[in-house]
C-alpha positions in Angstrom: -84.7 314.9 180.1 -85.0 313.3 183.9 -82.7 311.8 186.2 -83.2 308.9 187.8 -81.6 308.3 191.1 -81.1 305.0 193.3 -83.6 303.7 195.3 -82.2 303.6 199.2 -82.6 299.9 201.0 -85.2 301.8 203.2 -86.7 302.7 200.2 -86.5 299.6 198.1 -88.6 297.7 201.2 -91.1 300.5 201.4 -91.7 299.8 197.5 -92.3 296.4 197.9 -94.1 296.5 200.9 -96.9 299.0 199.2 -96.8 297.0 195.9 -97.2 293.3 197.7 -100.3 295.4 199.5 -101.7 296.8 196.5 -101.4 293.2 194.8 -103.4 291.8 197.5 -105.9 294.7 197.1 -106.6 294.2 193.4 -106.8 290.1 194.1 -109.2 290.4 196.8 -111.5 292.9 194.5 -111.1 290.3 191.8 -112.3 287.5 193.7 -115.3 289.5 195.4 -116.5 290.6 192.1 -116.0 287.1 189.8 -115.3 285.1 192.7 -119.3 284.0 193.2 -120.5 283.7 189.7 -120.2 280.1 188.5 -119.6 281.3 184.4 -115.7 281.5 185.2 -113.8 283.8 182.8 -112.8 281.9 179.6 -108.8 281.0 179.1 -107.8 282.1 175.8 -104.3 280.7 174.4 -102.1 283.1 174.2 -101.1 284.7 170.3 -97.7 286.1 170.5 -96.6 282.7 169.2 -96.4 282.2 165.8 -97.8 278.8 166.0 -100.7 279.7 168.4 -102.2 281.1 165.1 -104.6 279.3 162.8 -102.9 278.0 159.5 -103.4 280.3 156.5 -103.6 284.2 156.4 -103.5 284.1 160.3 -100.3 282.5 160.9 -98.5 284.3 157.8 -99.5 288.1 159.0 -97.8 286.3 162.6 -94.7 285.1 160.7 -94.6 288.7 159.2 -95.2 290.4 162.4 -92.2 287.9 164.3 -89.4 290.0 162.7 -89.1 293.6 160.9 -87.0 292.2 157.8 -90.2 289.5 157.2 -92.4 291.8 155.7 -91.7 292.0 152.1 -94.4 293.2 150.2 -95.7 293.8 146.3 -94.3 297.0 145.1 -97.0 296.5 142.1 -94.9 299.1 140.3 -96.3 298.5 136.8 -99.8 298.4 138.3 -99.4 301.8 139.9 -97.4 303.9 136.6 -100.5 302.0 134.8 -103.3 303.8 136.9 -101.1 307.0 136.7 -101.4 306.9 133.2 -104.7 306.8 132.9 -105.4 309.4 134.9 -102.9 311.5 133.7 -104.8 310.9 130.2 -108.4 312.2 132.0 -106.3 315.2 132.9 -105.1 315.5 129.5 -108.4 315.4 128.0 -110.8 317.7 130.6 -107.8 320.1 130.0 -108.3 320.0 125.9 -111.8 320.6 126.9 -111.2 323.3 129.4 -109.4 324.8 126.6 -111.9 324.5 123.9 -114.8 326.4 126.2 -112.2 329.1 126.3 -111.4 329.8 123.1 -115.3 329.5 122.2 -116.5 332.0 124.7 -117.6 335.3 123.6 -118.4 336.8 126.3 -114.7 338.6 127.6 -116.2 339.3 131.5 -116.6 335.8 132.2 -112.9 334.9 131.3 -112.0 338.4 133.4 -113.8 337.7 136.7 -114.3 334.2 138.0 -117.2 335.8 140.3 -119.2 336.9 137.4 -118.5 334.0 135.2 -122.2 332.7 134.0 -120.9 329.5 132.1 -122.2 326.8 133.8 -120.5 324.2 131.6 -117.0 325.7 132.3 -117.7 325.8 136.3 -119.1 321.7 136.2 -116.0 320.9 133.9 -113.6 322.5 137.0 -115.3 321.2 139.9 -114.6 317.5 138.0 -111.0 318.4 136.7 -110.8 319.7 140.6 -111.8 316.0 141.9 -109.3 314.1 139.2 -106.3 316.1 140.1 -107.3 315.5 144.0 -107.3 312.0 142.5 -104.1 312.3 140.7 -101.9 313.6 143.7 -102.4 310.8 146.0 -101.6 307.9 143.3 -98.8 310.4 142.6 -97.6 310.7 146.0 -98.3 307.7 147.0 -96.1 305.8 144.0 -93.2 308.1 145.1 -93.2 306.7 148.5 -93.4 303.3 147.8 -90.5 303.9 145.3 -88.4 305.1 147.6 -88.8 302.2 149.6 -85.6 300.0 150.0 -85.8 296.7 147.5 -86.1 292.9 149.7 -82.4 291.6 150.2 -81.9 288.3 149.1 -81.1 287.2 152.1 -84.2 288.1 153.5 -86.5 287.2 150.7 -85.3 283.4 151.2 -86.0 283.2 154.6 -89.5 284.1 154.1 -89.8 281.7 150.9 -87.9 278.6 152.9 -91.1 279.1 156.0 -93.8 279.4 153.3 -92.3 276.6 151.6 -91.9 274.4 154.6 -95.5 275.3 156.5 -97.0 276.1 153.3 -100.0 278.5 154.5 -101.8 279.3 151.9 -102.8 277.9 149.0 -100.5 277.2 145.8 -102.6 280.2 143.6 -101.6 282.6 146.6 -98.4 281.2 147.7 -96.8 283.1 144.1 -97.1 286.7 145.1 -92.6 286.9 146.2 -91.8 285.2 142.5 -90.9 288.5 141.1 -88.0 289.8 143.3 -87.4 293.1 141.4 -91.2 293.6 142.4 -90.6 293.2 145.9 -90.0 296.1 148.6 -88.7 295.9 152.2 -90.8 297.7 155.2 -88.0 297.6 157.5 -84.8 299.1 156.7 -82.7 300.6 159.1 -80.4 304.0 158.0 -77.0 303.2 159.7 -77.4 299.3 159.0 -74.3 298.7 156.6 -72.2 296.2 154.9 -70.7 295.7 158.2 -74.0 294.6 159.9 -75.2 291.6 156.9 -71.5 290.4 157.5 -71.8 290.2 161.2 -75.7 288.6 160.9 -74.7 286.3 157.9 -71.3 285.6 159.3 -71.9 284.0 162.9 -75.4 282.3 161.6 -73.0 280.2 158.9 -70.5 279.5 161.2 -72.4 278.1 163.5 -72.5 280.9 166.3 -76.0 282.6 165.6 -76.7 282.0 169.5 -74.7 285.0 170.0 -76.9 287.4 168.3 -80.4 285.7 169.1 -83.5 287.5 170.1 -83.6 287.0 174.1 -87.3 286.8 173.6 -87.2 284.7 170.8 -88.9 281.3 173.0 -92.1 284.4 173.5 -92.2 284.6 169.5 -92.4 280.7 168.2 -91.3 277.4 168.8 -90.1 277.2 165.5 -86.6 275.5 166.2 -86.0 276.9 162.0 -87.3 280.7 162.7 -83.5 282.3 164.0 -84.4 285.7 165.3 -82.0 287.7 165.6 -81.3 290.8 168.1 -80.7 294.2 166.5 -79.5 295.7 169.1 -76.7 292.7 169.3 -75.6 292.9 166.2 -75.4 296.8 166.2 -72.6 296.4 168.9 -70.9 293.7 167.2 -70.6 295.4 164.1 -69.9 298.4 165.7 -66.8 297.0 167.8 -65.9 295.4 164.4 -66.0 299.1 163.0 -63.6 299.9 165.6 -61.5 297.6 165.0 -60.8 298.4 161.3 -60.8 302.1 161.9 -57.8 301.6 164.5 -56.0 299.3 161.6 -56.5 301.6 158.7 -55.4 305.0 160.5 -52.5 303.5 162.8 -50.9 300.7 160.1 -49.9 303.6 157.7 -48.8 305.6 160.4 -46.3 302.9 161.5 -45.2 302.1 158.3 -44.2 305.8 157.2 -42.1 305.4 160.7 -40.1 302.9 159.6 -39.7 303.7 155.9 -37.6 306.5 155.0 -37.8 306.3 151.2 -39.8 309.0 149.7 -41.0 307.0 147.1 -41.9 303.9 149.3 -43.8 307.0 151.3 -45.6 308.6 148.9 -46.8 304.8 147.9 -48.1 304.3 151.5 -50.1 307.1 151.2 -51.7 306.6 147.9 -52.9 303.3 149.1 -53.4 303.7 152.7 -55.6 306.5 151.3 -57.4 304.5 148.8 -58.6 301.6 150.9 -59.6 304.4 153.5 -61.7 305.8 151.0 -62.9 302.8 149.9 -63.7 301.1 153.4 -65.7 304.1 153.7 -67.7 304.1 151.0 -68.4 300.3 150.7 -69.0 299.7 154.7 -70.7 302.7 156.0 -74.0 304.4 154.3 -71.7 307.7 154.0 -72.6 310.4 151.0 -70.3 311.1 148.5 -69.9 314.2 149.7 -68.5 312.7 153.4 -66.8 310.7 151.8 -64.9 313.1 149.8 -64.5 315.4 153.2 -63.1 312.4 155.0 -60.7 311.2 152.7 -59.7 314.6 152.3 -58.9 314.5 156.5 -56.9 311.5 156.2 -54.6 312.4 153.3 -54.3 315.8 155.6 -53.1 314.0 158.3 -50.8 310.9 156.4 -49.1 314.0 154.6 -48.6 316.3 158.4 -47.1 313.1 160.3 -44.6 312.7 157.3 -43.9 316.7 157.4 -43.2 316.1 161.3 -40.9 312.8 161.1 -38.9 314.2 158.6 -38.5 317.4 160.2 -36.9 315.7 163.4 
């Protein structure tokens, strides 16, 4: 934790006094060292462009690499559970094995002391069930985290098939690895992006208004007048001031209605459905648990039933 205070105008001109001199320090280095040779430096293009990249591989991995919610990727599930399987089945069989030397040993010390134990076929048929399990663990862990991996929206997943379509890459026999969608898994995925957000980002981009949440550095990324990059960061706020919004609707609305209606019936049905569509904005908007969900409802009812105790009190 720092604080970071503002620069006085006496020391806003010392600043850029000593960095003007230390420009002209590095320059005149520069020169004196490269200055006399006639090989001059090469100029290379530059490849944060997405177009500056050769056509193929190169220009895909750039595409990818423009925006997090590009990279969609094989989840090769069945390809994974497949190699599991099989090694799961070594395991099965070294441990039938393991099993078998056991029950044929007839010497009891070498089952009672693994110091003294002299079988030499029992010690080789551990060290290899030791390297399958090491095996087995990683494809093990490593299936579990790629299925917890979130699954490519479809929203995203035609974005990336409308560029390969339209530039088209790579070749027609490499171009048909996103054909399975329920294969497909997301690297980007954000944990408080909600319902809320894809309404913002699809919302504005169909109407007509995706300027407003474009990437500011979107003309350093490609040239691409197709490629719409959009700013996180912009519609975070957006949907977050549209959050507000809804959260001010759904708590005061009821509360003005139970003001004004003095029937206990019409009372009790403001609070069942104020209460409902709390819960259910909730649940559907945010990435709340169950659990929260339950608490919060719990809240609101609280204070819906409270404000009516109060009104009808005075």
């Amino acid at each position: 934790m720092g604080t970071v205070t503002e620069l006085t105008p006496s020391g806003k001109q010392w600043l850029i006094g000593t960095s003007l001199r230390l420009i002209g320090v590095v320059g005149r280095t520069i020169r004196a060292t490269f200055g006399s040779k006639e090989k001059q430096l090469p100029i290379f293009r530059s490849l944060s462009k997405v177009e500056n990249h050769r056509r193929g591989y190169p220009r895909y991995a750039a595409f990818i690499n423009a925006d997090p919610t590009f990279a969609i990727f094989r989840r090769f599930g069945t390809l994974r559970a497949r190699s599991l399987l099989h090694k799961q089945a070594e395991l099965c069989d070294l441990e039938a094995k393991l099993a078998t030397i056991d029950m044929a040993e007839t010497r009891q010390v070498y089952l009672s002391s693994w110091r003294l134990d002299g079988n030499e076929q029992r010690k080789d048929l551990v060290r290899s069930i030791d390297e399958k399990l090491a095996e087995y663990d990683l494809l093990l862990m490593n299936f579990r985290a790629v299925l917890e991996l979130p699954s490519a929206t479809e929203w995203n997943l035609k974005s990336v098939l409308n560029w390969l379509g339209g530039t088209k890459p790579l070749v027609a026999a490499e171009s048909e690895h996103l054909n399975d969608p329920a294969d497909l898994v997301a690297l980007s995925s954000t944990a408080d992006s909600g319902v809320l957000d894809w309404l913002v980002e699809s919302g504005l981009y169909k109407a007509g208004y995706g300027k407003l949440i474009e990437n500011p550095r979107r003309h350093l990324i490609t040239d691409d007048e197709n490629i719409m990059l959009f700013s996180n960061s912009r519609i975070e706020t957006l949907a977050r001031c549209l959050t507000a919004f809804l959260a001010t609707i759904i708590l005061s609305l009821p509360v003005v209605l139970l003001y004004f209606f003095n029937q206990p019936l019409v009372k009790l049905l403001i609070i069942l459905v104020s209460t409902f569509i709390f819960s259910l904005a909730i649940a559907v908007l945010t990435r709340a648990r169950k659990a929260e969900v339950f608490a919060a409802t719990a809240a609101y009812g609280a204070v819906l039933v409270v404000f009516v105790s109060t009104v009808n009190s005075h």
